[in-house]
C-alpha positions in Angstrom: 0.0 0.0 0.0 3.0 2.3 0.5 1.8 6.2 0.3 -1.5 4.8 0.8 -1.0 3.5 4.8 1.2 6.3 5.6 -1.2 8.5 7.3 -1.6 7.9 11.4 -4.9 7.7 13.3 -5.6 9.3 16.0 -7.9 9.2 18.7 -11.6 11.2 18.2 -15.1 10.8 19.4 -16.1 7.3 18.8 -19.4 6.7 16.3 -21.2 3.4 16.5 -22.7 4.1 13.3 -19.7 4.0 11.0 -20.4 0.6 8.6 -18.8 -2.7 8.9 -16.1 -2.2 6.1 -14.8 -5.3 4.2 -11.0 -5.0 3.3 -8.9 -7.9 1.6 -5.9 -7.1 3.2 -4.3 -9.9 1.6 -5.0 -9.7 -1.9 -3.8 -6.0 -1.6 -0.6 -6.6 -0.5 0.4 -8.6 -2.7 -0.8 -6.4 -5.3 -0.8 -2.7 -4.2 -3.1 -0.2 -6.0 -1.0 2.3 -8.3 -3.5 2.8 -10.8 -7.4 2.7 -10.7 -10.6 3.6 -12.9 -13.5 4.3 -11.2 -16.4 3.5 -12.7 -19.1 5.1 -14.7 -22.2 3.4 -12.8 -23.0 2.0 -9.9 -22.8 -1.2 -8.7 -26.1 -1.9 -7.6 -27.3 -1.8 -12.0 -29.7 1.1 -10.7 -29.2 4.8 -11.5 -28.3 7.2 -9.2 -31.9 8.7 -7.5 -33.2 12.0 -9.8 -32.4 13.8 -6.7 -28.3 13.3 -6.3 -27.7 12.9 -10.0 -26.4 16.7 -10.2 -24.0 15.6 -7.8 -22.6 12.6 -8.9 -19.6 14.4 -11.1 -18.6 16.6 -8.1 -18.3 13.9 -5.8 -16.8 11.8 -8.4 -14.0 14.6 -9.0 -13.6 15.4 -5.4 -12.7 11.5 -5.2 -10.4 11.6 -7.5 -8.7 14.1 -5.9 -8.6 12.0 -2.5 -7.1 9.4 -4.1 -4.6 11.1 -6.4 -3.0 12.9 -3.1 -3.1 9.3 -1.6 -0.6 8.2 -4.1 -3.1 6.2 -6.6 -3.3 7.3 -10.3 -6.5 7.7 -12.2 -7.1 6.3 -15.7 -9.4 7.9 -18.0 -12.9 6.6 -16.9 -14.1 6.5 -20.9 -12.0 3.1 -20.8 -14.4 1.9 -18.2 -17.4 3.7 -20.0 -16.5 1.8 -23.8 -16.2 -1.8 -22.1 -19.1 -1.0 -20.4 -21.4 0.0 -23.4 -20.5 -3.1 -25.1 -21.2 -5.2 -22.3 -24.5 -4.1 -22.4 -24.8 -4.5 -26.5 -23.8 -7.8 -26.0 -25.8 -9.0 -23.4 -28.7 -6.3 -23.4 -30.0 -4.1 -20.1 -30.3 -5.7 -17.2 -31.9 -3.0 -15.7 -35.7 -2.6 -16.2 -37.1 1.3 -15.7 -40.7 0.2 -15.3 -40.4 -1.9 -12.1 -37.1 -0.4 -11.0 -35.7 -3.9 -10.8 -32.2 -5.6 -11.6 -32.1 -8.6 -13.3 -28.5 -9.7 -11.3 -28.1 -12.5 -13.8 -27.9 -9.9 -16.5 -26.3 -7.8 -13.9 -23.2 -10.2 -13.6 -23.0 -11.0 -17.1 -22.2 -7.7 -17.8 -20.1 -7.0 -15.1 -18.3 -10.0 -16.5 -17.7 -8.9 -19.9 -16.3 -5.5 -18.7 -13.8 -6.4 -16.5 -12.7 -8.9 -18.5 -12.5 -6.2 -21.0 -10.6 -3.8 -19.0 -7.8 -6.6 -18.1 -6.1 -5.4 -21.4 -5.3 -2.4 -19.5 -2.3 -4.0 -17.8 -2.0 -1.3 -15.5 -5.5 -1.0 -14.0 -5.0 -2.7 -10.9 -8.8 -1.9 -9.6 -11.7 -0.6 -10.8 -13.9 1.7 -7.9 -17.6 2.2 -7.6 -18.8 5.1 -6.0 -22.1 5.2 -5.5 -24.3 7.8 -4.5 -27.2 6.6 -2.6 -30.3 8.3 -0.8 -31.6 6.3 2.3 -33.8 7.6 5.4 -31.9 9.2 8.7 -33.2 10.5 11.7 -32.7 13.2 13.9 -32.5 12.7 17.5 -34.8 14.4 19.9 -32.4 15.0 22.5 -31.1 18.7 23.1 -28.8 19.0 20.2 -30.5 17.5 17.7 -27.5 15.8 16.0 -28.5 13.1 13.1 -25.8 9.9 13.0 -25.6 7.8 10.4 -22.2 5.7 8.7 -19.7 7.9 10.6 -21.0 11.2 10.2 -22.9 13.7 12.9 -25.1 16.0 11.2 -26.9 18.9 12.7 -30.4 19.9 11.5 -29.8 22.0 8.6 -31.8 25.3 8.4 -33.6 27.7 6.0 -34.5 31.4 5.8 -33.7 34.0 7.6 -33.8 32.5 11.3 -32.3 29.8 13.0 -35.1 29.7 15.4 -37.8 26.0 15.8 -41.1 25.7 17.0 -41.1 24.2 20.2 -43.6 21.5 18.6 -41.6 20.5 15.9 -41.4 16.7 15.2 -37.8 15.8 15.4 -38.7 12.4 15.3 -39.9 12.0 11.5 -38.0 10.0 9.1 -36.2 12.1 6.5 -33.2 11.1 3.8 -29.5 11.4 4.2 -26.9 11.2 1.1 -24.3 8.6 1.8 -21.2 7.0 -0.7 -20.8 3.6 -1.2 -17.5 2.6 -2.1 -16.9 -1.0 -3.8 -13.5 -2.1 -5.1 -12.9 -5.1 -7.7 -9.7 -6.5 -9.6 -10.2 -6.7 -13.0 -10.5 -10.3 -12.5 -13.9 -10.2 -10.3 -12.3 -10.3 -7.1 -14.2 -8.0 -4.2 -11.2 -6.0 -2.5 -13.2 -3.6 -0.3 -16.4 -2.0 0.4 -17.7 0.4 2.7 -19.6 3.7 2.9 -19.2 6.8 4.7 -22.3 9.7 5.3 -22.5 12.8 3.7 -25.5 15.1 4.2 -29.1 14.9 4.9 -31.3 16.2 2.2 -34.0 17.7 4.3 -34.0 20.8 6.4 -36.0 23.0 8.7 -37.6 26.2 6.8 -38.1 28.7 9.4 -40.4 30.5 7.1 -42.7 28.2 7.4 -45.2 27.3 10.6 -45.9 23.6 10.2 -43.3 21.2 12.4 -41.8 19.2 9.7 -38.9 19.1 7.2 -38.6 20.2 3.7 -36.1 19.0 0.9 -33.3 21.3 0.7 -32.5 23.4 -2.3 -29.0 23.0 -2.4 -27.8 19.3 -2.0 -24.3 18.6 -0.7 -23.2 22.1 -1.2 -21.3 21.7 2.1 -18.1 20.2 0.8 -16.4 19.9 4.0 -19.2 17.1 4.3 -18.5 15.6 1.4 -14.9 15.4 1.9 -15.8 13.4 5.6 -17.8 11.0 3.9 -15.2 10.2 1.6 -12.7 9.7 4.4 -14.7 7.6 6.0 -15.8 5.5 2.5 -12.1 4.9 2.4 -11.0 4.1 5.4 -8.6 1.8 6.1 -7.5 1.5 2.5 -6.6 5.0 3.2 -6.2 5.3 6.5 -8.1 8.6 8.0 -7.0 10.8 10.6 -9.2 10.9 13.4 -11.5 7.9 12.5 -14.9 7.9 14.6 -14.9 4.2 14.3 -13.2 1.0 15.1 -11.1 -1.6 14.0 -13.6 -4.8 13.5 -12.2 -7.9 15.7 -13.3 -10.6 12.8 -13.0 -9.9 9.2 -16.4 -9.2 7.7 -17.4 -11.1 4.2 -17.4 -8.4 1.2 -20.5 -6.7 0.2 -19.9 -7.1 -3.0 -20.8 -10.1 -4.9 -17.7 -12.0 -6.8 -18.1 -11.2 -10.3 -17.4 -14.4 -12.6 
C-alpha cells in the first residue's frame, strides 16, 4: 500500500454508526493499488436517484482528488465507459425502468464482460464504484439534535432567515440522508473492499414556514467539507483517515460485493 498507509490515526469521538467495512488485506498486498478507474455506474445496476444525479460528477471529482493525493493514479474513466457499453450491446439491459428492478443475472454477465474487458489495461489494478445513494436518517430528539448515520454527525440543517424552531416540531420524523458507497474489484472479479461513509441529509427545517416538519433542501451537498468526511470515512482503512470515529472490527467481515465471474 505504500503512500497509501502512511497517514496515522488518532484518537476522536467514537461513532457506532460507522459501517462494517470489508477489506482484503491480503489480496492487496500482494498487489498494491498504483492505478485505478472508477467506474461510470454503480454497482447496484440502478441509477443514481433523480435527486443526487447533479452531484454525482462533483463527488466523483472530489474523489479523484482524494485518491490522487493518496498516491493512486487515475485512468481515463471512458476506458471503463467503452467496455461497459459493449457489455451491455452484448448481453442487453439488465436494468428494467418500469419496475425499477435488476435482473442480477444480466447484472453479472455484464459485469463479466467489462472487466474482462478492462484486463487489457495492464496497468488498471482496480476498478472503484462510487455510488451515491439516498436512504432515510433520523434526527434525534435529544437537546442538540445531531442526526448519526455511517460515521457522520449531522446537525439539523436550516432555511430562511432565522435559525429559530417551533417548540412543537417533530424531530422524530424520518427524512433522507446522502451517503457514498465505495466497492473495489480486480479486473479479474475479485471483491477488495467495500464500505460507505455519510454525507449530508437532504432535508432541512424552513423557518419561514409554521408547520413542524422538514422540507427537501435546495441546495444538496453544497457543504463540501461534508462531502470530503464522507469520503474519508468511505475509504478508510484502505486510506487510513486521521481521526477515525470508528473502530477496528475484531473478525473480518465477508465483502459486500458479490464476486463477479
Amino acid at each position: 500500500m505504500g503512500a497509501v498507509l502512511t497517514t496515522a490515526c488518532s484518537s476522536t469521538d467514537y461513532n457506532p454508526t460507522t459501517y462494517d467495512y470489508f477489506i482484503s488485506r491480503e489480496d492487496i498486498q500482494q498487489k498494491p493499488l498504483k492505478k485505478v478507474i472508477i467506474a461510470t455506474v454503480n454497482v447496484s445496476g440502478e441509477p443514481t436517484r433523480s435527486v443526487l444525479r447533479d452531484s454525482v460528477d462533483k463527488v466523483d471529482g472530489m474523489v479523484e482528488d482524494y485518491l490522487e493525493a493518496n498516491g493512486i493514479s487515475i485512468a481515463p474513466n471512458h476506458l471503463f465507459n467503452n467496455a461497459w457499453q459493449q457489455a451491455l450491446l452484448t448481453h442487453g439491459n439488465f436494468y428494467d425502468p418500469t419496475t425499477g428492478k435488476v435482473d442480477r443475472v444480466g447484472w453479472q454477465k455484464v459485469m463479466a464482460l467489462t472487466l474482462s474487458s478492462l484486463q487489457a489495461q495492464k496497468d488498471i489494478d482496480a476498478v472503484i464504484f462510487t455510488d451515491l445513494i439516498e436512504h432515510d436518517v433520523q434526527h434525534s430528539p435529544g437537546m442538540k439534535h445531531y442526526a448519526r448515520w455511517y460515521g457522520v454527525t449531522r446537525e439539523p440543517a436550516t432555511e430562511g432567515t432565522t435559525s429559530s424552531v417551533p417548540a412543537d416540531f417533530n424531530w422524530t420524523q424520518i427524512i433522507k440522508g446522502a451517503s457514498l458507497l465505495v466497492t473495489i474489484y480486480t479486473t479479474e472479479g475479485k471483491p477488495l473492499f467495500s464500505s460507505r461513509g455519510g454525507i449530508d441529509t437532504l432535508h432541512g427545517i424552513d423557518s419561514r414556514k409554521s408547520d413542524n416538519s422538514f422540507v427537501r433542501r435546495k441546495k444538496i451537498l453544497s457543504r463540501e467539507n461534508n462531502i470530503e468526511e464522507g469520503i474519508e470515512i468511505a475509504f478508510h482503512p484502505l486510506i487510513k483517515m486521521k481521526n477515525y470515529p470508528g473502530k477496528a472490527p475484531s473478525t473480518t467481515k465477508a465483502a459486500d460485493a458479490e464476486p463477479v465471474q
